[in-house]
Structures are given as C-alpha cells and as structure tokens.
C-alpha angles and dihedrals in degrees: 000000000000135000116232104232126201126278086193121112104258099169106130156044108340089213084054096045092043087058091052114099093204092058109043089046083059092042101056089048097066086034088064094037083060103039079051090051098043088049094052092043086052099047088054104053098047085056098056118101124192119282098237142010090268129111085236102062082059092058094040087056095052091046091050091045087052096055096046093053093043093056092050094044093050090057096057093062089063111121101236098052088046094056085053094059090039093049083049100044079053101050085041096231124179104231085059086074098053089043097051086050090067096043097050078048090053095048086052103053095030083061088052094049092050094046090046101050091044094060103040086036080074095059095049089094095051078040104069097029078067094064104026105032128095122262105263090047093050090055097034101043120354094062099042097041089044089051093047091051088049093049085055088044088058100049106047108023114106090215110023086056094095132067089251091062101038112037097053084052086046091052087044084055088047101048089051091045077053098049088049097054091051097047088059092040099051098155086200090075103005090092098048087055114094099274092235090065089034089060089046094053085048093047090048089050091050096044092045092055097039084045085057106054093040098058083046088074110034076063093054089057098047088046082065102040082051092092080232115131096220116081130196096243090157121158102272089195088060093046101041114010085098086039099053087048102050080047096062095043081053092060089033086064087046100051083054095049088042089056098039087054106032107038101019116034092035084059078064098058110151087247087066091051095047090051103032108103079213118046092153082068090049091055088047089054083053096052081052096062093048090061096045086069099034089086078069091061093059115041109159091206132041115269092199084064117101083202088063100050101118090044089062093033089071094036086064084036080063107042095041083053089048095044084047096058091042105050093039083056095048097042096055090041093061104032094040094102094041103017117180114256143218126263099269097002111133112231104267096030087047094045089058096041083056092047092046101045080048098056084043082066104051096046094054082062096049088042082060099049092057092053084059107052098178090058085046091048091063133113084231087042086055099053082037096059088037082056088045095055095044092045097052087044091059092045087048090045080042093057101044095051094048096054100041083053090053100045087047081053100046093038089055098028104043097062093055087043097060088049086065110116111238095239130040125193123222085221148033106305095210086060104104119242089246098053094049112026089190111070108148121204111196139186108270086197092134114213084231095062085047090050096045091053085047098039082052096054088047092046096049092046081050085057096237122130124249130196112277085237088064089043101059096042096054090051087065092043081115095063094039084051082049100052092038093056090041099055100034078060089049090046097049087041083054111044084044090056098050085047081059102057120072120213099265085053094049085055095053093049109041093116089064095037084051095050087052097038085055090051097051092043086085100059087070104027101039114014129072136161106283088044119107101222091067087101092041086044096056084040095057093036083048090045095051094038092055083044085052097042096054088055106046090050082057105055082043093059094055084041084069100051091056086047095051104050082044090055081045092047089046098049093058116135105223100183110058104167127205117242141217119243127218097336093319116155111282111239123262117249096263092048086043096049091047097051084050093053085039093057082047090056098053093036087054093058097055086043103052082043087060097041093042089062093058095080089056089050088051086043084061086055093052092050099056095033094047103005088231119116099200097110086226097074097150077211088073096029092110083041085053091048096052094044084054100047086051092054084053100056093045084053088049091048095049103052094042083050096054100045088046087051083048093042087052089051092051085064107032118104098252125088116226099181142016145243129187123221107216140164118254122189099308102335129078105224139157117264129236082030135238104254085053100051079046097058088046097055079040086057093042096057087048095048084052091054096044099064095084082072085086092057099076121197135255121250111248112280091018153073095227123114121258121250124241106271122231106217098166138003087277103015122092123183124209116211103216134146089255087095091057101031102049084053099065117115095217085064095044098053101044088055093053078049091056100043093041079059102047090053088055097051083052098045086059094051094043077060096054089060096068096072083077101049090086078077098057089096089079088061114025090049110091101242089204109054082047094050088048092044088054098045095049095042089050096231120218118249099247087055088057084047094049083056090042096049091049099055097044086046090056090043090063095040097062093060095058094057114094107259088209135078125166124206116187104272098002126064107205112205112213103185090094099059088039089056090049091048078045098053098035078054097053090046082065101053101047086045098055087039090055093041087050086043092056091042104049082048087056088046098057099036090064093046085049089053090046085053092057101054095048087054082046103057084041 
C-alpha cells in the first residue's frame, strides 16, 4: 500500500505556493486520493478476525495489523507529503480538515496496533509451548509463566486492560488447553494403548485442565494484591465451564482404566492361571472384560461435548453396571473357598453374610438396569442379566452348602464339648506339687465351643435356624463369658503365685499347695461345662489361693529381713588399714597387721549380732506355717536347712571377697606400711624380715578366715545353736562354719593368691638391697689386721690418703642415694641402713687418722731425738 506523491514542482516558500491556484487545485486532489486510500486501509483492518480459535491467531492478526499501519504511517511522515499538508493548511483549504481526521484515525489505531502486538508478542513463546510442550512442562512451567505474563499484560497494557479484550484472548487459552487435552486423550485409540500409558495420558489431559483453572485464579489473587485498581472479575462459567467438563470425563476414563486394572486384570494374576483347573474359562473372562470397554472405541458422539453429557452419562452407567457383575463373579469364583471376612464374623456365618452381601450387590445392579429398559434391552444387558442369574444360583448353592455343614457339625461336636471338664493340666495329675513345681492348670474352654455360640447368633441374625442345643447354649453365652473371665484370672493369680515361691519355699508350704492342689483337682477330673458347681468352684479356688498368697507374701517379707542383714554381713568390709595423715609415719607391718585384727574384732561383734537375730525371724515363719514357736518344728527342717546353706555361702562369699579386696591392696601403688633396711652384724636385711612380714600376712589371712568360728552351727532339724561339745574330760568342741568354710577351694586358693604375692613384693625389694652390697668391705674387712699391716709396714703417707680419700668418698656418697623405695603395698625406708655405711665409713676414717697420727709422732720424735745428738757432739 503506497501513497501516490506529487509530480508537481514543490521547490519553494510554503506561504507562495500556498497562494498559487495551480497548485493547490493539484494538491487537493492527492490529498483526496489519499484520504480515499487511508479510509479504505483502515476499514479493512478493523474488519479482519483471527484465523483460527487459538490465542495465537489473535497474536498473528495484531502483529499484521502492526506492520500494515506502520508502513502507512511511516509514509506520511515523508517530506514531501508533509509540505503538501503544510502548503494546504496554509492556503486553508477544505479538504485539509477531512484528511487530518484520518489521520488522526490512523495514528490512533496504528498506536494501538503497535502497543498491541508488543505486549502479546511476549506470550507467543508460552503460547506455543502450550500447544507444542510435553505434559509436565505444560503443568509445571508453560501455564504459570503464560498467566504471569497476562497478568503483566493487564496491568500495563493501554487496550487488553479491559474484559473485551481479555476475556475473548482467555477463552482462546482455554480452547487450546482444550484442544490439547483432546489430542492426548483420542478414545479411538486410547483403549488399544497398554492401560498403564493410557492412565498416564489421562492423567496428563485431566492435570493440565484443572492446572489451568488453579493458577487462573492464583493469578487472580496476585492481580489484587497487586495494589493495581483494575481486578480480573472475568466470567469463571465462560473460562472454565469446557474445562471443568473435559476434567471430569478425564477422571471418568481413569476411573475405567483404574477398574480395568485394579479390580479386574489383577483377578487374572498368573497364579490364578497356574492353579486354575480351567485356565480356557480364565482367558474367556479376559476376553469379557475387553468387551466391557469396546463400547469406548466406538462412541458415536463426542464425549468432550457438554451437549453430549447424558449420552455419556449412560455409556459409564453401563459400564459401571457391566464391571459390577463382573467383579462380583470373579470375586466369588476365586474367595469362595477362603472368603474375607468381617471384623468379628465366625467363619461360616461369616462365609454366608460375604456371599450374601455379594448377591445384594449384584441385584442392585440388575435392579438398575431395569429401571433403565433401553440398557436391558441390549445385546450386553441380555448376557448381563444370563450372568446375573448363574452367578446367584452358585451364591444361593453356596449358601445352602455352607449352613447345612455347619448344623451336621454343631449337632455331633457341641455335646462332647459340654463333657469337657473346665480345667486341663500340662502333667500327670497323680505327681505331687512338691515333686514338679510346674504344674500347670489351664482353661479347657475349647475355640470350637466360642465359635459355635457365635456361629449360632450369626446364624440366627442371618434367619436361619439353628439346633435347640445351640440355642440354648448361646443364651447363656453371658455366664460362660463370665466363667471363662473368672477362672483365666484364678489361674494367672495362680501361676503367678507358684513363680513366686523357690524350692525351699514349695517344700514349707506343701500342706497348703496340697489342699489347693486338691481343690483344683476337680476342675479337670469332675466338673465339666453343663455342671452347676462351675461359680462355688472359682469362689473356693479364689478363696485358697488369697489364704495361700498372704502367706506366702509373709514369709516373703521375713525372708527379706534375713536377706537383708546377709547381704549387711557380706558386704563387710575385713580389712579396714590405718592411714597416714598429713604426711604422718606410716606404720610399721606389725602396727599395720594389728590394727587390722583390731578393726576385725570390732567388725565380728556387730556381725554375729546380725546373724544371731536370724533364728527368731525363722522362728516368725514357724509360727505362721505350723503355729508352733520351738525353732525344731520337723514341718520347717528343709526350711532350716536352706536358710543354713545360704549362710554358708554368704560366709563363703565374704571371706573369698575380702581376701580378693586385700589381695587388691598388696598390689596396688600406695604403700600402706613400712619396713626399715638395716645392717646387722655383717648382712643388710629387711627388718623386720621377710619371713616375718610373711608369717604375719600368713596370720592375717588366718585370722580372716577365722572369723566364721563365731557363726556357730544349727543343730540338725533347727535353727537353734549348738551347744559347746564336750570330747573329752577337758576338751570342748565348737560347731561353727569355720570347718566348711576354711575348706573351699575358692578360699584356699585366694590366700595362696595373696601370700604367693606378698613373697614377690619381698623378693623385689630384697633386690633392691644389693645395690648396697659394693659397701660390705667396710664391715666384713677386719679394721684391726689392716691397721697393723699398715703400722708395722710403715706405710707411706699417699697410701694412708688413698684410704682416707675412699671412705670419705663413700661417706658422701651415701647421702646422695634416695632413702625411699615403694613397693606396691610396702614403703621400705632405707635411712637406717645409709646412717650405718656412713658411720662404718667415719670409723675409718678416725681409725686410719689416729694410726698416721702415731706414726708420724713416732716419726718426729725420733727425728727430735736425731737433732739432739747432732747439737750434743757439737
């Protein structure tokens, strides 16, 4: 589209041309030729539509209409035909006024052309994602980014700010949303596909639509919070009405491949086929189900249509009603033998409610079908009312079978049943308590009985009739609850009660387990469950166990007092040590063993009290077991007996503990006593010595050990101290536990533990004392013959230096070396033996200074003497 320009010569003064006739005449005419042109161009355009019912046709028109008035309005702004509107607005010519008028029209739509086609030109991308993209794509980015371009659209657009513009472009979205869901969901090929991709595509269709509509109006929402004036209050039922629709066939098509799947392939699992004895009718229920969804394949109207709702509406009637029939078939094909039952439902009673609530299903569907004739008029309503019919035949057959099984059983089984005793023992009944401890009574209520009186209320509710026997036993089901409850209870009190007795206490108390095993006897030998005694027999087994349980909790009680001052005589601690303070001296081995037999001492007196109060305590239990207070009834002997073996092995315990905590003390690194290493005579040895440290350690252990001497024995059958026995006219023999307990090897072998350990300690520091051995040869040399030798030889002086030298050497020497050595448990002192190396050293000396002094007396007497006889002969 071209503007025609002047040929005329235009060169000059607009205000001269614009007086010249010839040229204004010219000049109007192209003025009208292009007032003419601009007016039909703009007819034009405003006329033109979008080529198609997507959001993009409309984008493809504004940009076309863009680039046709650009074109035109750029030509406008050419100079020359400027200077001809200028030359007539001059010359005030009339055609100037109709020609500014369109292209004041131009300018107008041009702008809104340009502004138009800038703004949706930024959807075009969305745009086509819409029609071209994936599925998760679509959902996940296309929809929200498109909306979110709209919404910018919206608010800053000068034109598709108003619901003319913008609700025709939202419907166009929503037709190609629309399109797009029926292109993935074509039902001409959708049910030849495999089921699991067909479900997906559906699934895809149905997310896509609702996706739509949801970030509409989230949108919306953001559009108002937005601050901007002007809301998106569009008309939902125009945007989403289609939408909705196509949504819920979507879900209609899932719901068949759901079922198809779900509730009618899985029946065809190949475990069915392996087992089946007829697999040829298994592939003929396949081919059923095929042609359940065939009528899908063929629709004769379109089912994304609003107008064909009720058409579609009677094709899923159908197939709901054909799925029912054949699911309810399969399903009682393949659980009759082993049907699922209700919460509660006994198994045959239960077996007829499933059937039943089964056939109730299909006949609902049936019931339906009649109601509508042109379904039952069907070739499929035929074969599904024939399927009907078997099927119901079978349920009924089923029924029938299942009841008259279960009376047979009931009429032969409940009779024994009542001769059942009410209790059964897990061993021989004649075995006395004593001998076997774990009897165990249990309820003889047999779960066949339970199930009959339940089978016969279910039956009953079902309206079937059930034997008078059963009857009569399930009216009572309340008393036999009740006995049940009540003697489960007795029992678990009772088995409770006998875990809580040892042996020694099952042997105190067999008279009472004897009586109660006599009462219970005739749970499992008398009564059974049609006798009358079953609610007097629980009472008095309730009654005798109570008796026997507050006894026993009794004797239980002082059996934790004994126990108690046991566990107090046990935990004594026998070797008690003196220690150092501060610093103090520690004390030497014969202070530290007799503070250690002192502490026994003390510790024995508070023990023996303890153990002397146990025979009054057993005493208590005599009292309640035989209501005698001698402390020899033969009725607690064995009692006597446990109670004493027990002291024994406390005593036992006691003795092996302390001499493994001694023991523990001998070799720990902290001294607890002291020895001294000192010279005597001619010998370094340990003082006091180690044979002697030994004896005492020996003593100590003895004394430990002895100390079971004050826990005197029971006379046989008792619990009363034994007297002192006369063995010969001045010889008395205590019976204590010293005999037993000073035999066990555990003892015997812990002291030797103990001993073996103290002689090694010694031997170290026996060791350490030959260090100091190099110095014997200042006492074992005789002082005297080496003095003489060296008086008579007239020793030179440097030899009595050399002497000299040494000594005080060694004297020096001695003071240097530590005066300390621990050993474990022992702290050997050596200042005693360094003082006596010192003083043997300093007697050398003085003895070799006094011998050099004589002889250098001698020495200068003689040379005083030589002197004077030289003066003399002078």
């Amino acid at each position: 589209i071209k503007l025609e320009m002047p040929t005329i010569n235009l060169d000059g003064e607009v205000t001269v041309l614009a007086t010249d006739p010839e040229v204004i005449q010219s000049l109007k005419s192209y003025a009208m030729t292009w007032q003419k042109l601009i007016s039909r161009v703009l007819e034009e355009q405003l006329e033109k539509v979008p080529q198609g019912y997507g959001p993009l046709a409309e984008v493809d028109l504004w940009c076309e209409k863009n680039a046709t008035l650009s074109a035109l309005t750029q030509q406008i702004t050419f100079p020359e035909v400027q200077k001809v509107l200028e030359i007539l607005q001059e010359a005030k010519s009339e055609c100037t006024r109709d020609l500014q008028i369109v292209l004041s029209d131009l300018k107008k739509h041009h702008m809104e052309a340009q502004d138009n086609a800038k703004f949706l030109s930024t959807l075009e991308r969305h745009l086509k994602n819409l029609s071209t993209s994936t599925g998760n794509e679509v959902i996940s980015n296309t929809i929200p980014s498109l909306l979110n371009g709209l919404r910018i659209v919206w608010i800053m657009s000068r034109h598709y700010n108003k619901d003319e513009r913008m609700v025709p472009f939202l419907e166009r979205i929503t037709w190609e949303i629309s399109e797009r869901a029926r292109r993935v969901v074509d039902l001409s090929t959708l049910f030849k596909e495999d089921i699991a991709a067909a479900k997906v595509k559906v699934t895809e269709a149905k997310n896509t639509l609702e996706h739509w509509k949801k970030c509409y109006f989230i949108t919306c929402t953001q559009v108002e919070e937005s601050g901007s004036k002007r809301y998106w209050k569009f008309d939902v039922k125009r945007l989403f009405e289609k939408t909705d629709y196509m949504a819920s066939i979507c879900q209609d098509l899932h719901d068949i491949f759901q079922v198809v799947t779900e509730e009618l392939y899985n029946i065809f699992i190949p475990e069915l086929i392996t087992v089946s004895e007829n697999p040829e009718g298994i592939d003929e229920l396949r081919r059923e189900v095929n042609i359940i969804t065939s009528p899908m394949e063929d629709l004769t109207f379109d089912p994304f249509s609003i107008k064909s709702a009720q058409d579609w509406a009677l094709v899923m009637e159908e197939f709901r009603e054909d799925v029912s029939v054949e699911i309810v078939k399969q399903i009682f094909v393949q659980n009759n033998k082993n049907p699922p039952l209700y919460k509660s439902h006994p198994p045959v009673a239960g077996a007829i409610s499933w059937s039943r609530s089964l056939f109730y299903r299909i006949k609902h569907t049936i019931i339906r079908f009649q109601e509508e004739e042109e379904l039952l008029a069907t070739e499929r309503g035929k074969e599904v009312k024939q399927i009907y019919l078997q099927v119901a035949k079978k349920m009924k057959e089923y029924e029938d079978q299942k009841y008259c099984q279960w009376r047979e059983r009931t009429e032969q089984n409940l009779p024994l049943l009542l001769k059942d005793t009410v209790l059964t023992v897990s061993s021989a009944t004649e075995e006395p308590v004593t001998m076997k401890k774990s009897v165990c009574f249990a309820l003889n209520f047999s779960p066949k009985f339970q199930e009959i009186i339940i089978e016969t209320k279910y039956m009953e509710q079902l309206g079937l009739p059930v034997p008078e026997m059963a009857r009569f036993v399930a009216l009572q089901e309340d008393k036999y609850f009740r006995y049940t409850t009540k003697l489960k209870a007795m029992l678990d009190r009772y088995h409770k009660l006998m875990e809580m007795v040892n042996e020694a206490e099952t042997k105190l108390l067999d008279d009472y387990i004897q009586e109660l095993w006599g009462i219970l006897k005739a749970g499992h030998k008398r009564l059974t469950w049609k006798s009358v005694g079953i609610g007097e027999f629980i009472v008095q087994c309730t009654q005798t166990i109570g008796k026997l349980e507050l006894l026993v909790h009794q004797i239980h009680k002082i059996s934790e007092d004994i126990s108690s001052k046991l566990q107090s005589i046990e935990s004594t601690n026998l070797y008690k040590f003196p220690r150092s303070k501060n610093g103090d001296k520690l004390p030497g081995a014969k202070e530290f063993f007799e503070y250690v037999n002192c502490e026994q001492a003390k510790d024995v007196e508070h023990m023996v009290r303890k153990y002397s109060a146990i025979p009054q305590l057993l005493i208590q239990v005599e009292g309640r077991v035989a209501n005698t207070n001698s402390g020899k009834s033969p009725k607690l002997a064995s009692y006597y007996a446990y109670w004493e073996n027990r002291i024994y092995l406390m005593l036992t315990q006691l003795i092996v503990k302390n001499l493994q905590a001694f023991n523990a003390a001998v070799l720990a690194n902290m001294p607890l006593l002291q020895i001294e290493a000192v010279l005597s005579g001619s010998e370094i040895t340990l003082q006091p010595n180690a044979g002697e440290i030994e004896k005492m350690t020996e003593q100590s252990i003895q004394d430990c050990v002895e100390i079971t001497k004050h826990f005197i024995r029971w006379m046989h059958g008792t619990c009363i101290e034994c007297p002192p026995q006369h063995v010969k006219a001045d010889e008395v023999v205590t019976f204590s536990f010293y005999s037993d307990v000073s035999q066990s090897p555990l003892i015997i072998e812990q002291a030797a533990l103990v001993a073996q350990n103290v002689q090694k300690i010694l031997a170290s520091l026996s060791k350490c004392l030959n260090q100091w051995k190099r110095y014997d040869v200042l006492w074992k040399t005789d002082k005297g013959t080496v003095l003489n030798r060296l008086a008579a030889e007239k020793a030179a002086y440097v030899i009595f230096d050399e002497r000299l030298q040494f000594h005080m050497k060694v004297a020096q020497e001695v003071t240097q070396q530590p005066l300390i050595k621990d050993e474990q448990f022992i702290r050997l002192q050596l200042a005693p033996l360094a003082s006596a190396v010192q003083e043997n050293a300093k007697d050398w000396v003085t003895s070799l200074g006094k011998l050099l002094n004589e002889i250098a007396r001698e020495e200068l007497f003689s040379l005083q003497d030589e002197i004077k006889v030289g003066v003399f002969s002078l």
